[in-house]
N, C-alpha and C positions, 0 to 999 in steps of 0.2 A: 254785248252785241255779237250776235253770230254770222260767220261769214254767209251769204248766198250766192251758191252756185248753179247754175241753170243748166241742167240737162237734158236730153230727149230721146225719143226714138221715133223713128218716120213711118209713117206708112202712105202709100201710096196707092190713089184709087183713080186706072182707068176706066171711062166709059166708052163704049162702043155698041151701042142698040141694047142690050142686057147684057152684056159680057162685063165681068170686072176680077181686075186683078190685084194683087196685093204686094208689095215687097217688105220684107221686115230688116232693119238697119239700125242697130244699137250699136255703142264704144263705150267702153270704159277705160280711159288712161289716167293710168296713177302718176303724183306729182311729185316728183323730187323736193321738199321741202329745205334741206340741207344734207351736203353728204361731206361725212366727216372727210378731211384731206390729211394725206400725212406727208411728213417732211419727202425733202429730198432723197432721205439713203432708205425710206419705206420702212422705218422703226417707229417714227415716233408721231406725236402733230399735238397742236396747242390746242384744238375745239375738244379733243376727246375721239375715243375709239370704241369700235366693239358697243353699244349699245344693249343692255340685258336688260333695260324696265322700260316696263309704258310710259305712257304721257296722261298727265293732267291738264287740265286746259282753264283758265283763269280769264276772265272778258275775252279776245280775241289773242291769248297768247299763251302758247303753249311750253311747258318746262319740264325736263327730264334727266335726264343723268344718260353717263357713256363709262365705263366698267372700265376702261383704263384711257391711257394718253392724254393729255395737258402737259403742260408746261415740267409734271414732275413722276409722269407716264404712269400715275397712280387713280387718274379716272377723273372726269369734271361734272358739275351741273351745270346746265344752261337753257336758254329760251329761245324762241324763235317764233315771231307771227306766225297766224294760221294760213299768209299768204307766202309764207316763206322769208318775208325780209326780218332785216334786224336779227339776224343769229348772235348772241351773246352769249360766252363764258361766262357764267357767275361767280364760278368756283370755280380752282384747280388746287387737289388734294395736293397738302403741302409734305414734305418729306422725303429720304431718297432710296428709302422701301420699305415693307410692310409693316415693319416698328416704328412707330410716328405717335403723333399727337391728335393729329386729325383724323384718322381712318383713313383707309384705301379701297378701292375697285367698290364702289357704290351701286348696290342691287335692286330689285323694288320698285316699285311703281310710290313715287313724290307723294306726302300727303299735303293739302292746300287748305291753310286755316288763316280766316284775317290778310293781311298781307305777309305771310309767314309760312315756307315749307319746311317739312319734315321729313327726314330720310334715314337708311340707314348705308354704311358702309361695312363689306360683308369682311373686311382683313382692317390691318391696321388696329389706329390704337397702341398707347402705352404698353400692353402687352402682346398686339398683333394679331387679336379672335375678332374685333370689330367694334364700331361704334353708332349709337344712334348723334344725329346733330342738325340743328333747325339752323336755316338762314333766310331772311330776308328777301322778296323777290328780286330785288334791286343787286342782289349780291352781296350786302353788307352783313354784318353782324350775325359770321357764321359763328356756331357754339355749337359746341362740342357737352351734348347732354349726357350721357351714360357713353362709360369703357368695361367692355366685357372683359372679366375676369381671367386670368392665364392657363387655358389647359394643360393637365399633365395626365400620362399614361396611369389607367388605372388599374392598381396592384393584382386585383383580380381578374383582368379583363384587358391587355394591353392590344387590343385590336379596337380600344375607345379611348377615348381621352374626356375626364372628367373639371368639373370644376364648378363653382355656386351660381351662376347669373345663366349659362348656355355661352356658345361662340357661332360666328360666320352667320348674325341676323339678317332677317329678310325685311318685306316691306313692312309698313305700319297703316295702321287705321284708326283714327280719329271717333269718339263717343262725341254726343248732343253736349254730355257735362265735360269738356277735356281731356278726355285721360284717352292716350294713345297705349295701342294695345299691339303686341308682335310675335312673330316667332324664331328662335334662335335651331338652326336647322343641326346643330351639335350641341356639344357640350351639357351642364347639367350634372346632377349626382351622379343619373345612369348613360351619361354621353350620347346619349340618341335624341337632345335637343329641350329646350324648354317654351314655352307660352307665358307671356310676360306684362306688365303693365305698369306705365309709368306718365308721371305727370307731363304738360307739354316743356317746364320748364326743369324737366330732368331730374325733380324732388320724387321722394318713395316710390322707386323704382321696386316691382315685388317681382316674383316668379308665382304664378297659378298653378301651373303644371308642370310635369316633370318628365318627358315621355319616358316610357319601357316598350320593352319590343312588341307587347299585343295590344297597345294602343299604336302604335304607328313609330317609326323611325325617319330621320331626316326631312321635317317639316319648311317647305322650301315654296309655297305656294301660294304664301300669301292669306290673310285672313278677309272674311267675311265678316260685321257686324249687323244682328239685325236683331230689332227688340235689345233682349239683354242675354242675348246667346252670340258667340263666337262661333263661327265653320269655319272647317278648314281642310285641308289636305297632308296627308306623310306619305313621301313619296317611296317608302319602304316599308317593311316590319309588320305588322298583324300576323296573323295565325297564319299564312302563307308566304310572307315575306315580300309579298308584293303592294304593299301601300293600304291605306285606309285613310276613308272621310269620316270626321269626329266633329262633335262641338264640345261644347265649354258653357256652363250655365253661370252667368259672373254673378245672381243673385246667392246662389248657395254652390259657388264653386263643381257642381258636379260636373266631370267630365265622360263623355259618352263616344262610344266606338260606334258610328252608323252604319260602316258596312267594309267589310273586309275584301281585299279583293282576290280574287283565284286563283290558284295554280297554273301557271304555264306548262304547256307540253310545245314545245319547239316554238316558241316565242308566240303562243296562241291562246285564246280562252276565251268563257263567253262572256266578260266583262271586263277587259280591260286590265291592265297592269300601271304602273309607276304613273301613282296622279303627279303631275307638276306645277299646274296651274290652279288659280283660285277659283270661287264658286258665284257663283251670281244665283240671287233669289228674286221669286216670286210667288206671295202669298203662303204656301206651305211646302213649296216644293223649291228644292236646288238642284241647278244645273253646273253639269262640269267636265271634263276632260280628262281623261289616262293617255298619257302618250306612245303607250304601247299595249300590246295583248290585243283581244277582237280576233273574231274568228280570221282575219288577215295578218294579224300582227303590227298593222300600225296605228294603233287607238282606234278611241272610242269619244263618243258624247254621250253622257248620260244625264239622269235625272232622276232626284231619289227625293222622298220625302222629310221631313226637316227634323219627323221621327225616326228615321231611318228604314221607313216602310217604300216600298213599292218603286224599289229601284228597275232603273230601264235605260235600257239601250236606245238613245235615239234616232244612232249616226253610227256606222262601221266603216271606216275608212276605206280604201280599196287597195287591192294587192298593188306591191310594187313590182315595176318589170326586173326580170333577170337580170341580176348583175348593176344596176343602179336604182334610185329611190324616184324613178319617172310614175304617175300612173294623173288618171283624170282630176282629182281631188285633191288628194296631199296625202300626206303622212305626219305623226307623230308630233301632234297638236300639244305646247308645251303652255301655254301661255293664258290667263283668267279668258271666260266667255262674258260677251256686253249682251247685256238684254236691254230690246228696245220693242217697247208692248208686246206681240207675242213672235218677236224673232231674235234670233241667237246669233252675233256674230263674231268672228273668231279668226285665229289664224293657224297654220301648220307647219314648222320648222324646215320641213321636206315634202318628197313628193310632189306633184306638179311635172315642173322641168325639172327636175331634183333640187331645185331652191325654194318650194315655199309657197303656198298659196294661201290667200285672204277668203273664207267661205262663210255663208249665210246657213238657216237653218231653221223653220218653225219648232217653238217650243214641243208641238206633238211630234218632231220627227219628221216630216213630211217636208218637203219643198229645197231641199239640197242645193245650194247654188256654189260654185265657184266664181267665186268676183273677181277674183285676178288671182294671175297664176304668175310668179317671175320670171323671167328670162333669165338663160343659161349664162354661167359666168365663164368668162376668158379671162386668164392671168387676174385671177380672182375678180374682176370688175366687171360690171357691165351698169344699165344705166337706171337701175333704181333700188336696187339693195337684193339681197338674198338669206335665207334665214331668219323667218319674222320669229323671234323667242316669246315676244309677249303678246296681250291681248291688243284689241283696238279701243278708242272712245269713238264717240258717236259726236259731233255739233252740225243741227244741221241735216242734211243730205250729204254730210260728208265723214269717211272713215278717216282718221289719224292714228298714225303708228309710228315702230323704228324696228327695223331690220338690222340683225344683230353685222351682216357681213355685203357683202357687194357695194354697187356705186363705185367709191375711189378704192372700196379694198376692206374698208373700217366701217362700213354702215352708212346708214342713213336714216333722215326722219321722214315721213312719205303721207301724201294727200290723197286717199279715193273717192270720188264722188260715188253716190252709188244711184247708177243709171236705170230709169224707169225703162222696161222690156215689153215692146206689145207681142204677147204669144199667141191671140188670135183677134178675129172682128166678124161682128155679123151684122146685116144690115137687115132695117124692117120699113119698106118707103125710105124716106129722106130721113131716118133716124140710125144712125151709127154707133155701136155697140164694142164699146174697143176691152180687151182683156188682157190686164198689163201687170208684170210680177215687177219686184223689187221694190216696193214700196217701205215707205219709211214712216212708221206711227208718226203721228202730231206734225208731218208739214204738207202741205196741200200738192193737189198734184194738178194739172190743167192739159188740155187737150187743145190747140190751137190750129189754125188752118190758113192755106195761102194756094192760092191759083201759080204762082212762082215762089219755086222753090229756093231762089237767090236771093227774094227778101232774106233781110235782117231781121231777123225772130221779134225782136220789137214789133215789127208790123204785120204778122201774122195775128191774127184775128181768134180771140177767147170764143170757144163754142162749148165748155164742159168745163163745171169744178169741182173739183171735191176737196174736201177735209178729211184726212184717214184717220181712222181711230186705233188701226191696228199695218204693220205693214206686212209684206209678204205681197201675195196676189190680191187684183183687186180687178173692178169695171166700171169702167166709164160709160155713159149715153152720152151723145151729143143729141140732143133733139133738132130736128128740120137743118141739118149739117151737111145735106149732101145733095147738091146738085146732079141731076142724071143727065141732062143735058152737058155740062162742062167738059172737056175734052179730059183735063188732068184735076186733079184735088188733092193737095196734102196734106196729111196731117202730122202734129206732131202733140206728142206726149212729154211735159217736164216737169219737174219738184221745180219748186220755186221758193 
């Protein structure tokens, strides 16, 4: 069941003999879902801190992980309705630091199979590089699947550290047949990380690949499964040393460099520098993120084919102002891009107020929105997080996230609806033509109307519906909707 949330935007139509005028009035307030609280002396807190993965969302309840703080300040998972109640600790990583049995500071966006999640923790473990470990939604029957192997300094190369399995794993992704597939953003023969694959019940665990520096280094982005090819992201290493998108062919193993990314001259270039975030597909083309380089220097969106043909800029961030990371948009977009039919949405670490903005984006590039921009932090806090690290999910007309920092200090989990915009209207007779962006694929959007504007939206009156097939912009008719005679007319536009 997903939640519904009713939004709108107004317009308003006087008459006066042929005069008519219009006002345009949209909001968008994001929802504090939970915000981590920390003790009394500002060290510690039992929910969990610092939040660095997305959310998965499971019938009406969403579950995540917080990169430290619980009970043993070594990171927790938990859940929390999609209306905010019912926040629960599942877990809190046991041990009293990085050398443990269960893993520490847990990275990654939750995989959800059955009633069973899977994750990984990026430290800890018997030898302290990390662990994968599935648990129960309920919180029970956490297990402890795969412990990375012990890095040591390697003989020829002590600016790496080596070792058989990789160390410090990222998230995981789930096959149709079970077999959960990951990347370890170190470690390895050649220390710059491995590509990995193992059962969901932690039996024959293999390594695929093995990075070297011109495939990619420090693969930290999370993978992509589609068909029977892996993409993914190294947020370092190729022939420039600036990152590369690769897949992985699991039918015959082949591993392929899609595109390398360019040299910086003063933190600049025409494509982008350190991918960090994962990839979202459609059809034959992937979309994705560099958090730095663009002809500004604060990232890029791009979009490249699944060949590695006909890479493209779709989105250049915009400069930041002097001396802080303030500008219209964001900056240095770290976190996977959500496709929902033909639009892209995403978030930007910085930028904005210097905290962080949550932005929209047609797959062709076209239609830029900034959805919300955070508010400025005081004594680290303010009232709904700063620093979104990762991407968003979509249920709904509504975005869900976690902000790595602000709120009580430690982050938060956070609600956006995302508010239908009328950007213009035109009338033809008593037929009103309304032209409304922020649309959201597959849920309906209505046009309603009321002589008083202090009705209870219940009682305003359906004059227009649509079903969208794609979102972004879109238009509405209302047929025989408009009174010339009536002194006031309003309308309103909502998902529903």
């Amino acid at each position: 069941m997903k939640p519904r949330v009713h939004i709108r935007a107004w317009l308003v139509l006087a008459a006066t003999g042929l005069v008519l005028t219009a006002a345009r009035l949209t909001a968008q307030t994001l929802a504090v879902l939970h915000a981590f609280t920390p003790d009394n002396a500002m060290t510690m807190n039992l929910d969990g801190a610092y939040p660095e993965a997305g959310l998965v969302l499971s019938s009406n309840t969403l579950y995540g992980t917080a990169n430290v703080g619980g009970s043993n300040n070594l990171g927790t998972v938990f859940s929390v309705a999609t209306d905010g109640s019912g926040f629960t600790v599942l877990h809190a990583f046991a041990g009293t630091n990085v050398v443990n049995v269960e893993g520490a500071h847990p990275v990654g966006t939750l995989v959800w199979s059955g009633n069973t999640l899977y994750g990984a923790a990026s430290e800890g473990g018997t030898n302290g590089f990390g662990t994968l470990f599935s648990i129960a939604a309920d919180g029970s029957a956490f297990t402890v699947l795969h412990t990375f192997a012990t890095n040591l300094p390697d003989a020829s190369n002590h600016s790496v550290e080596t070792n058989a399995d990789g160390s410090y794993p990222n998230s995981l992704v789930l096959s149709a047949a079970g077999t959960l597939y990951g990347t370890a953003s170190q470690g390895g023969s050649n220390g710059w990380g491995t590509l990995f694959a193992m059962n969901t019940n932690g039996s024959d665990f293999s390594v695929l690949h093995i990075f070297k520096p011109k495939d990619g280094e420090y693969p930290q982005g999370g993978l992509l499964l589609s068909g029977d090819t892996l993409y993914g992201t190294a947020r370092e290493g190729g022939t420039n040393g600036y990152g590369t998108i690769f897949s992985c062919n699991l039918t015959d193993g082949t591993f392929t460099n899609l595109h390398t990314f360019s040299q910086t001259a003063n933190g600049t270039n025409a494509d982008g520098a350190y991918p960090e975030g994962g990839l979202a597909v459609s059809g034959n083309t992937l979309y994705g993120t560099a958090s730095e380089g663009g002809t500004n220097g604060n990232g890029v969106i791009y979009s490249i084919g699944t060949n590695g043909a006909n890479f493209t800029i779709l989105y250049t961030f915009s400069a930041a102002s002097a001396g802080n990371e303030t500008n219209p948009d964001g900056a240095q977009p770290e976190g996977a891009l959500l496709l929902a039919g033909n639009i892209l949405y995403g978030t930007a670490t910085v930028g904005g107020n210097n905290w962080g903005t949550i932005f929209s984006v047609n797959t062709n590039g076209s239609g830029f929105t900034t959805l919300y921009t955070f508010p400025p932090l005081q004594f680290a806090t303010n009232y709904d997080g700063a620093e979104p690290e990762t991407g968003v999910i979509l249920c709904g007309a509504t975005l869900f996230g976690t902000a790595h920092y602000g709120g009580n200090a430690f982050g938060t989990v956070f609600a956006l609806p995302i508010v239908p915009a009328i950007s213009s209207f035109s009338l033809a007779g008593t037929n009103l033509t309304l032209n409304v962006e922020n649309g959201v694929a597959g849920e309906t959007c209505s046009v309603v109307a009321a002589a008083n504007v202090s009705l209870p939206l219940s009682q305003w009156t359906p004059v227009a519906t649509n079903g969208l097939t794609a979102g972004g912009s879109f238009t509405l008719t209302a047929t025989n909707a408009v009174n010339p005679s009536a002194p006031w007319q309003f309308y309103s536009v909502r998902m529903q």
